[in-house]
C-alpha positions in Angstrom: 0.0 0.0 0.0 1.2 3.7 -0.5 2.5 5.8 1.9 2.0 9.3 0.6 2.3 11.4 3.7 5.5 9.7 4.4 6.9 10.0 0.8 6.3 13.6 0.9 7.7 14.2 4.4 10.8 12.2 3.4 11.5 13.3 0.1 11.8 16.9 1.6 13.9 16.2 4.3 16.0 15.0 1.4 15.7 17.6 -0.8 18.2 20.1 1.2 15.8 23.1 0.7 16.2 26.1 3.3 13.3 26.1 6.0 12.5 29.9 6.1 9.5 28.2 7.8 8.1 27.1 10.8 9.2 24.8 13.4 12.2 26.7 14.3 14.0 23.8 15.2 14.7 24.3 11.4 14.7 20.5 11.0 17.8 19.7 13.7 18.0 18.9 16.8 19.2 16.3 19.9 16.4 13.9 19.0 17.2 13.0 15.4 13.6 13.6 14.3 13.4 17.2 13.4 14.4 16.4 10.1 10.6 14.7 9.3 8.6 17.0 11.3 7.4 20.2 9.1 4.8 22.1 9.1 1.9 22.6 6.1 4.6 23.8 3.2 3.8 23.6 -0.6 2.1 19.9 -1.7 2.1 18.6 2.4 -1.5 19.1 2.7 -4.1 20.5 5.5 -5.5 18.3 7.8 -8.4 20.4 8.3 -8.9 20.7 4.7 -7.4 17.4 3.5 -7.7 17.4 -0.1 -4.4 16.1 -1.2 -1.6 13.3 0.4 -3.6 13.8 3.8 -6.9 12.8 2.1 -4.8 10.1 0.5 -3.6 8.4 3.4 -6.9 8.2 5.6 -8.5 7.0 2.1 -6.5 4.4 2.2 -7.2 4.4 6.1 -11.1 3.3 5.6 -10.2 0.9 3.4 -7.9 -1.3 5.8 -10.8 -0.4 8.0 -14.2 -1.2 6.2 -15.0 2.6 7.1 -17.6 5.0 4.6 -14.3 7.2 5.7 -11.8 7.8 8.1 -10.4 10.9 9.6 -7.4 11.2 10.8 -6.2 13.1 14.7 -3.2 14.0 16.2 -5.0 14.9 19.4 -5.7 11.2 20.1 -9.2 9.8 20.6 -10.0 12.5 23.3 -10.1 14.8 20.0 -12.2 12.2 18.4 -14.6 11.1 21.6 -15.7 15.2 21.3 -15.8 15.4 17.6 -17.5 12.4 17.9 -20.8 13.7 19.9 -20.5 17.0 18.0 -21.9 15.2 15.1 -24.0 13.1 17.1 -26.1 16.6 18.2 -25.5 18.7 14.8 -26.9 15.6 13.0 -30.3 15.1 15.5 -33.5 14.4 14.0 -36.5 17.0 15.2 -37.5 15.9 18.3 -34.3 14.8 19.3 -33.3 16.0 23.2 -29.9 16.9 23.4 -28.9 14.1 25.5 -26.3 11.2 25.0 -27.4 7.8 26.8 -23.8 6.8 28.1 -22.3 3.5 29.8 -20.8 5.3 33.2 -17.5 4.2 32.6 -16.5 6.8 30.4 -13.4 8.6 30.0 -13.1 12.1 31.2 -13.0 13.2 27.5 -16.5 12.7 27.6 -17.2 14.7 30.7 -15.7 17.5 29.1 -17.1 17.6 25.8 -20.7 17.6 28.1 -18.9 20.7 29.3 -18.3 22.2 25.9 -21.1 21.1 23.9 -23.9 21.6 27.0 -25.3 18.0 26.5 -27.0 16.2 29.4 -25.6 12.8 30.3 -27.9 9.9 30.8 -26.4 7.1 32.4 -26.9 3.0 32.0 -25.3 1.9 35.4 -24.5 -1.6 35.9 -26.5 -3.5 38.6 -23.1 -4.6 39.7 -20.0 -3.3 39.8 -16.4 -5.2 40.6 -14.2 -2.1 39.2 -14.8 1.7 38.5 -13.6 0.6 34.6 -16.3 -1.7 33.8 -19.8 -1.1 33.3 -21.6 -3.7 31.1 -24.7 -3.4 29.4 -27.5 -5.6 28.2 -29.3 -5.2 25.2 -32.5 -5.4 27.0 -31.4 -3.1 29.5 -30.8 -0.6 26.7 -33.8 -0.9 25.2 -35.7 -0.2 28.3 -34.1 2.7 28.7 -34.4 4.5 25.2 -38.2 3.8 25.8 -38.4 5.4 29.3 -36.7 8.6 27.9 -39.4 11.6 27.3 -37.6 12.3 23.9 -35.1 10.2 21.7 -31.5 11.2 22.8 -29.2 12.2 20.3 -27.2 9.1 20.5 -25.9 6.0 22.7 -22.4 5.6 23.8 -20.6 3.2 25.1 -16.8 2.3 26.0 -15.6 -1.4 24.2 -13.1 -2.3 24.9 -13.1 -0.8 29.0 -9.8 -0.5 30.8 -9.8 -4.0 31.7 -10.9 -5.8 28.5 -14.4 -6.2 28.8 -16.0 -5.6 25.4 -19.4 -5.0 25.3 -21.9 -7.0 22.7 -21.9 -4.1 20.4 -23.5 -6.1 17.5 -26.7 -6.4 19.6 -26.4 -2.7 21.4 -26.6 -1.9 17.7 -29.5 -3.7 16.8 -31.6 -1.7 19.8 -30.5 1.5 19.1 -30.9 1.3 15.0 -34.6 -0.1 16.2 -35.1 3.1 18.0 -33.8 5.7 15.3 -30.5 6.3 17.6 -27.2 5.8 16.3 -24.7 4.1 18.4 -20.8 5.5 19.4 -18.2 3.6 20.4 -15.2 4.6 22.3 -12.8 1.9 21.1 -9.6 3.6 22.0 -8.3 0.6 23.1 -9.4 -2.0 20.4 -8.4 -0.5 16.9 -6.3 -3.7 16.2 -10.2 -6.0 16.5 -10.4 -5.0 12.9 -7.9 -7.5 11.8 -8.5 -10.4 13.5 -10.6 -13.3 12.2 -13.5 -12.5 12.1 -13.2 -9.2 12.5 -14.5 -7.7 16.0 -14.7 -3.8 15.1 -17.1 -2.0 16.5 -17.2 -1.3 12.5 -18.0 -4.6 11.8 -20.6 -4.9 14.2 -23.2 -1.9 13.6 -21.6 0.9 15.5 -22.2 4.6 13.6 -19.3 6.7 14.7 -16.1 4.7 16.3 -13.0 6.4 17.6 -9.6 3.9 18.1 -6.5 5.3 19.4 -4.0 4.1 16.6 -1.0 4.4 19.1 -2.4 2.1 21.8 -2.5 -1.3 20.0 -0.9 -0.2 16.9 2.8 1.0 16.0 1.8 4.7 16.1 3.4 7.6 17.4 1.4 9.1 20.9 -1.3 11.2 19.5 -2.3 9.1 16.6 -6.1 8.5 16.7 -8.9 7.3 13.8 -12.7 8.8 13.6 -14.7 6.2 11.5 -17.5 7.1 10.3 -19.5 3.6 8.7 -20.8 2.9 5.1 -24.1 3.5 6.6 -24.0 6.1 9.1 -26.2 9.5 8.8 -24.2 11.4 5.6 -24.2 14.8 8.2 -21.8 13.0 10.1 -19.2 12.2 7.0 -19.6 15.7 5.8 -19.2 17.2 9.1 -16.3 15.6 10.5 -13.6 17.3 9.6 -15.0 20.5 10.8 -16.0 18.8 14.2 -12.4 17.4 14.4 -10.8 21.2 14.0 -13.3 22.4 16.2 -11.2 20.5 18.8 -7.8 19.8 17.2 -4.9 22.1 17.1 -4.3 23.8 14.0 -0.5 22.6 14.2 -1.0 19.0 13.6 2.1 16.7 14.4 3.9 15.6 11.0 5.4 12.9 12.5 2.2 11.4 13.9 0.4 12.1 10.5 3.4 10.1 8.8 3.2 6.9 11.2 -0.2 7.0 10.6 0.3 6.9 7.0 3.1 4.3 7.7 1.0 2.0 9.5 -1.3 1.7 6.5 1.1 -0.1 4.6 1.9 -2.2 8.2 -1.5 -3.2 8.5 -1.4 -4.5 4.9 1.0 -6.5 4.8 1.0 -9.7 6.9 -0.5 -7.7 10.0 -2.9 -10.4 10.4 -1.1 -12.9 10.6 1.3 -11.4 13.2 -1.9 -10.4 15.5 -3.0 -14.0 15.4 0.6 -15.3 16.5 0.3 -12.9 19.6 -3.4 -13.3 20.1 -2.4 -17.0 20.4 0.9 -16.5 22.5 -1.1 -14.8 24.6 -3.9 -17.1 25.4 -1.0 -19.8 26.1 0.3 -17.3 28.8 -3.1 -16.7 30.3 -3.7 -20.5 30.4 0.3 -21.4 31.8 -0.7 -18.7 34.7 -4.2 -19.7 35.3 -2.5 -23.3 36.2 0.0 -21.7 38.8 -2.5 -20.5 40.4 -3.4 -16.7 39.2 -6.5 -15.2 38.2 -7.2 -14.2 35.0 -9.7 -12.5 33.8 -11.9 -12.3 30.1 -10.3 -9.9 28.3 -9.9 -8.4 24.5 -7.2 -10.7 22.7 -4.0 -8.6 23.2 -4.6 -7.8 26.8 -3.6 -9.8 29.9 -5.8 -8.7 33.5 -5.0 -10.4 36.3 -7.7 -10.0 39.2 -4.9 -9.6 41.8 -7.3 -9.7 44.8 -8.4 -13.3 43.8 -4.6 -14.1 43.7 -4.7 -12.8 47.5 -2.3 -9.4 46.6 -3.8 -5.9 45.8 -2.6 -5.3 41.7 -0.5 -2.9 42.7 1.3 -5.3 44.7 1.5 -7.5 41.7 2.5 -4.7 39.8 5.3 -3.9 42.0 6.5 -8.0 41.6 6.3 -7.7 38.1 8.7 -4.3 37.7 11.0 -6.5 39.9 11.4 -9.1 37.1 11.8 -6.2 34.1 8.0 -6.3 33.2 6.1 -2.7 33.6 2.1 -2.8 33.7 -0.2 -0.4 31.8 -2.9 -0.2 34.9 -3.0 -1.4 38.3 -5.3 -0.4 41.4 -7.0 -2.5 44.2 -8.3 -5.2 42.6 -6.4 -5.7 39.2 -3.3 -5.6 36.9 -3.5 -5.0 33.6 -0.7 -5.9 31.3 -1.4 -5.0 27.1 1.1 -6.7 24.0 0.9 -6.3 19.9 2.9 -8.5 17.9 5.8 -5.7 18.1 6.3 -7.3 21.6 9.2 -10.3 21.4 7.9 -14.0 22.7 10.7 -13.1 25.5 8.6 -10.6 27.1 5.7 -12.7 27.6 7.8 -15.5 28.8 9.4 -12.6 31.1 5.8 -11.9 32.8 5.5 -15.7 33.7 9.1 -15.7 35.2 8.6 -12.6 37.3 4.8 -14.2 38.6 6.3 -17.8 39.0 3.8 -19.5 40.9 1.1 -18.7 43.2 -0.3 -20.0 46.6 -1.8 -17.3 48.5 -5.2 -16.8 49.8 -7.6 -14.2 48.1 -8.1 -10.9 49.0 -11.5 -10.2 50.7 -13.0 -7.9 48.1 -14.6 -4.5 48.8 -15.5 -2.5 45.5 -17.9 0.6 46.2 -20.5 0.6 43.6 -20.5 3.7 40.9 -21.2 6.8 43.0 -25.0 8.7 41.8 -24.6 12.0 43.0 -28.1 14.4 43.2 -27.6 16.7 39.6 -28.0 20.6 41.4 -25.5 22.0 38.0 -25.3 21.2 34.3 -21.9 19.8 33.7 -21.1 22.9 31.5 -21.7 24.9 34.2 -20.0 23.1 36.8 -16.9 22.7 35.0 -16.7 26.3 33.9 -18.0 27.7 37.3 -15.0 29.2 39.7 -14.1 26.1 41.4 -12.0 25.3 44.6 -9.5 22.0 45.4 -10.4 20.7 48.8 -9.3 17.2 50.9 -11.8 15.0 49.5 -12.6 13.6 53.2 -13.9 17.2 53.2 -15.5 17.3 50.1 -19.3 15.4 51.4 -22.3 17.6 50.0 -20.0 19.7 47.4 -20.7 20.1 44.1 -18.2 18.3 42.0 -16.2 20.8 39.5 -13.7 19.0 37.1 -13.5 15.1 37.3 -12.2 13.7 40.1 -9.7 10.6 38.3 -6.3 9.9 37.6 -5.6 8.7 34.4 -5.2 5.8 33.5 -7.6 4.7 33.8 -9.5 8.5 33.2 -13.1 7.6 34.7 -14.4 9.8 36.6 -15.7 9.2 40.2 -17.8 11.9 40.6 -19.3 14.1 37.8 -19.0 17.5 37.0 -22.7 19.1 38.4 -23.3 16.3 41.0 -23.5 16.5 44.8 -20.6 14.7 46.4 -22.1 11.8 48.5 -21.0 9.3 50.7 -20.8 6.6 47.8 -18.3 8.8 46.1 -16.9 9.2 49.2 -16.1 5.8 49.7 -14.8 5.3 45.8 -11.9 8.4 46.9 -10.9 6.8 49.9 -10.6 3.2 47.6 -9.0 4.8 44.7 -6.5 6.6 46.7 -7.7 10.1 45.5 -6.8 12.5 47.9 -8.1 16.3 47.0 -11.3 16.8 44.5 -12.2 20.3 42.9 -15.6 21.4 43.8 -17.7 24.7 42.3 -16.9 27.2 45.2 
């Protein structure tokens, strides 16, 4: 497959031409990659215009994908989660409230583009919870809910793969909201690589409307690097609005060198991707199955991720990750109850045969386990106005009966505890003292 972006960008660091231009590193530098990152010259294209090797490249994007079109960010899929419900409420039918049905596990990119695009949240809470990350939901559960809501909302959204693998059944959550007029969004930051395995496992694939996949999570992108899809048969509004809802959010300095390993990794997933991803799906599952029979926990997870429900293996995850950095192995996540642990096929067999040397085997006790279901704070504020109101940090042992401000989350895993608008209760409460988050801004 072509790589125009990168052909460009390489044949002018090449071509010895004086850069009376921006950036002023002037193409040198300590890190050796100043030479590749330029700016918009002559023939590079705008990617909030893309008409040229930009429009090229993400063309050849929705093909590897099975998208109507694909649009690239540099922002990452926080740029994309907001662009995403911009087109949701520019495209709504008459009638249409301006509210997004949302899984409660969602990232904090969410929250804010409820601040900046004054939509009300409606959340699907699960009826039990074992982790802030996870919140699954039924089909029949969605569909009760679309039909006790006084007005269609202007779309459903919902987080597949969550932190720790879980991936919803997105085919069916499809089915319900197509049945109700609604289209569906998927945060699938973490799955962009479910495309390629067989059979394919997109949210694409599977019904979703509008998906977003962070290219540099699972794939060999630089940081930054994020899709938009938009499917075959999605609303037209939302293919001829995207780029305009991505600049709303985007810089109007893109990174270069993320638009060229984006480009790049179209010719990567091309050519014997595939194949690779099944080798290290497999490797994988041999992994899980080696640990399960010395005695840890694993948990269901997407194909390239590994969670370990530490508690069950009697030590708190970050416990375990603490043993696994002692044998050369560092974690993506780890709080109370879990480890998580992600690999591509860029990862060596060695480092998955490096995990089951540093866990060796395991005899202790489980953990008693203590989750605090999702907080439900009383709504006093509109997010929008909580998160733009003057705001205050406090202890949050001394936050009971604020008003939450900004999220209250570290990141990873980036979902928030309390809500922008809500009153702080003693369930949320609880989930600070659990999560080990120690001050929370509140609206003075």
């Amino acid at each position: 497959m072509e790589t125009p972006v990168w052909e460009f960008v390489r044949r002018y660091a090449d071509s010895g031409v004086s850069r009376l231009h921006m950036p002023g590193h002037k193409g040198l530098g300590p890190l050796g990659c100043e030479v590749w990152d330029i700016t918009e010259v002559a023939g590079a294209d705008e990617l909030d215009r893309a008409c040229g090797i930009l429009a090229e490249s993400e063309k050849n994007a929705a093909a590897l994908f099975g998208a109507g079109a694909t649009f690239y960010s540099t922002g990452g899929s926080s740029q994309c989660v907001r662009a995403m419900l911009c087109l949701a409420l520019q495209n709504r039918p008459a009638g249409t409230a301006p509210v997004v049905l949302a899984a409660r596990n969602v990232h904090k990119s969410f929250i804010h583009a409820a601040a900046l695009l004054d939509f009300e949240p409606v959340w699907l809470r699960p009826e039990e919870g074992a982790s802030l990350c996870a919140c699954p939901v039924a089909a029949e559960e969605l569909d009760r809910a679309l039909a006790a809501l006084e007005a269609p909302p202007a779309a459903v959204y919902v987080t597949s793969p969550d932190y720790l693998g879980n991936l919803q059944d997105i085919r069916a959550l499809a089915a319900v909201c197509h049945a109700h007029g609604t289209p569906l969004l998927v945060d699938n930051a973490h799955g962009a690589y479910l495309r390629f395995l067989a059979p394919p496992r997109h949210p694409l694939d599977l019904g979703a409307d509008l998906v977003c996949d962070s290219a540099h999570k699972t794939l060999p992108v630089l940081t930054g690097g994020a899709y938009l899809h938009v499917s075959k048969t999605a609303p037209r509004g939302f293919r001829e609005g995207a780029r305009g809802a991505l600049a709303l959010f985007g810089s109007t300095s893109p990174s270069y060198l993320t638009l060229a390993s984006l480009d790049l990794c179209n010719a990567y997933l091309a050519e014997g991707y595939p194949a690779r991803l099944a080798r290290r799906a497999e490797d994988l599952e041999a992994l899980r199955a080696r640990l399960e029979a010395n005695g840890w926990a694993v948990c269901p997870s997407d194909p390239l991720r590994l969670t370990l429900d530490a508690a069950a293996s009697g030590l708190t995850g970050t416990d375990l990750a603490a043993l696994l950095r002692r044998g050369g192995v560092e974690c993506e996540y780890a709080d109370g109850e879990y480890t998580v642990l992600m690999a591509t096929p860029e990862n060596a067999p060695e480092d998955l045969e490096r995990v089951a040397r540093a866990l060796g085997e395991n005899r202790r006790p489980s953990l008693a386990r203590a989750v605090p279901p999702l907080a439900e704070g009383e709504r006093v504020l509109s997010v929008r106005e909580a998160l733009l109101a003057p705001r205050e940090t406090v202890p949050a042992a001394e936050s009971l009966g604020r008003v939450c401000g900004a999220p209250t989350v570290s990141c990873p895993p980036a979902v928030p505890i309390a809500v922008s608008g809500e009153v702080i209760g003693q369930p949320a409460l609880a989930l600070f003292r659990h999560y080990g988050v120690e001050t929370v801004d509140v609206v003075r």
